[in-house]
C-alpha positions as CSV (number, residue, x, y, z in Angstrom):
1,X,-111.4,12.3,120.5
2,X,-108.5,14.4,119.9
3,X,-106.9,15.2,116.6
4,X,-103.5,14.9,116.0
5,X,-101.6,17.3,113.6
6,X,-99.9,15.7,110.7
7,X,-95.8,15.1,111.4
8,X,-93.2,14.1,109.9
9,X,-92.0,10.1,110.5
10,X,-88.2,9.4,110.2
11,X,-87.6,7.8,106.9
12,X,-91.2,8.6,105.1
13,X,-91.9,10.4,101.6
14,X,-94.9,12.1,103.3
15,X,-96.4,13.4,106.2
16,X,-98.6,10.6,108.3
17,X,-100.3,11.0,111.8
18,X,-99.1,9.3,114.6
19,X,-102.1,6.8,116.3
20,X,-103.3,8.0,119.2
21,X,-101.7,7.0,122.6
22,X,-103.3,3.6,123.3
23,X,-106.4,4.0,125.6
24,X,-106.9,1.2,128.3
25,X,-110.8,1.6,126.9
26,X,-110.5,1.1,123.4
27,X,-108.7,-1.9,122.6
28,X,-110.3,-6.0,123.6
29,X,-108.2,-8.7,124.4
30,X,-107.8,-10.6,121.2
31,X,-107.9,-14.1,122.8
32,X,-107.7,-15.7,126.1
33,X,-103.7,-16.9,125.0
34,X,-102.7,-13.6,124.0
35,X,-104.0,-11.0,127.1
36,X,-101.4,-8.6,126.1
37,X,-102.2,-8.2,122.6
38,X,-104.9,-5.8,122.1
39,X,-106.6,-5.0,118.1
40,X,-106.2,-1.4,117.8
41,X,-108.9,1.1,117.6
42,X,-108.4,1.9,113.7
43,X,-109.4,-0.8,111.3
44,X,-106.2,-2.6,109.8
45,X,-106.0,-3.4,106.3
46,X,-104.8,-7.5,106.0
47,X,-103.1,-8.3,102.5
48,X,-104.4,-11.4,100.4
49,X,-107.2,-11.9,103.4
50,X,-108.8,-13.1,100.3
51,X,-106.4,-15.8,99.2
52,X,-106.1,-19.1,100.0
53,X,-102.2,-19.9,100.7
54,X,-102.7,-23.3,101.4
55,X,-101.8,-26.1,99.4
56,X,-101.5,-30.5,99.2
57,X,-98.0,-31.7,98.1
58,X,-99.3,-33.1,94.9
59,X,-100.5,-29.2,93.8
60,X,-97.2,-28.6,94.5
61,X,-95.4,-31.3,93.0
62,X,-97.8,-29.9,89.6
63,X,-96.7,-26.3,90.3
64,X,-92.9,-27.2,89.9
65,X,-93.2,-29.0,86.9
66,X,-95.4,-26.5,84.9
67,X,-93.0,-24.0,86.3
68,X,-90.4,-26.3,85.2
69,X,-91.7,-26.5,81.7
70,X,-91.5,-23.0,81.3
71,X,-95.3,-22.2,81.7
72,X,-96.6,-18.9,82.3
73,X,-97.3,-18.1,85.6
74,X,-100.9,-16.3,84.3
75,X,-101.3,-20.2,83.0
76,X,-100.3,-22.1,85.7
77,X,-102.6,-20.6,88.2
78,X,-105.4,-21.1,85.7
79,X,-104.6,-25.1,85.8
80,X,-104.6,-24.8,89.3
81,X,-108.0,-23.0,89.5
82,X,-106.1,-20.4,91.2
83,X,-105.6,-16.8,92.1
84,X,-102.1,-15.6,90.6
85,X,-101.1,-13.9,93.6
86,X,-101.5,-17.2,95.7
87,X,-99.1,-18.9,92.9
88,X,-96.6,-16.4,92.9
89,X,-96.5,-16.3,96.6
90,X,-95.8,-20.3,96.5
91,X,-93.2,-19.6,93.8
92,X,-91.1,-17.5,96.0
93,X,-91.7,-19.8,99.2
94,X,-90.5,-22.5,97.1
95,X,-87.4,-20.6,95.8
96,X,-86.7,-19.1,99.3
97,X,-86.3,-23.0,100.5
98,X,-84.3,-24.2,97.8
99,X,-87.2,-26.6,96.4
100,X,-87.1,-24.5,92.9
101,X,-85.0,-23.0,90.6
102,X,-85.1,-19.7,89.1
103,X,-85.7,-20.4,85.6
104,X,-83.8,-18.2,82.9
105,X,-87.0,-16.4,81.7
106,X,-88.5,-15.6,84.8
107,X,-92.6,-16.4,86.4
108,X,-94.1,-14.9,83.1
């Protein structure tokens, strides 16, 4: 395995290295649909691979009126028996599709 000297990428705060030119070897096909797209050598880091973003109507229908009613976004994901991070994220989905208004005092 070769190292690669730290360089400069356009745009970044700090020096990064490159990956590695892909090698034919080290990559597996990642399903029989997608051939093309291999998983890369290095391990990848997956935000909220944790979470559960899935959710019924009805918990939504509940999320917009708590939200609504001016209930704290720390709250509401505790009536929902849910991560905060998983609420949040449906906040902005909802906002971003014009099924919510922003509320004067914000998520918290």
């Amino acid at each position: 395995m070769r190292a690669t000297k730290a360089t400069p990428v356009r745009g970044a705060t700090r020096l990064y290295a490159m990956p590695a030119a892909p090698d034919k070897r080290r990559g597996r096909a990642e399903s029989v649909k997608s051939r093309l797209k291999l998983r890369p050598a290095e391990p990848l880091i997956i935000a909220g691979e944790d979470l559960d973003f899935s959710w019924y109507e009805w918990q939504i229908e509940a999320l917009k009126e708590d939200y609504s009613a001016g209930v704290p976004l720390m709250d509401i994901a505790d009536k929902q028996g849910r991560d905060y991070r998983e609420v949040a994220f449906m906040l902005m989905e909802l906002a971003h599709y014009g099924r919510l208004e922003p509320r004067d005092n914000g998520v918290f």
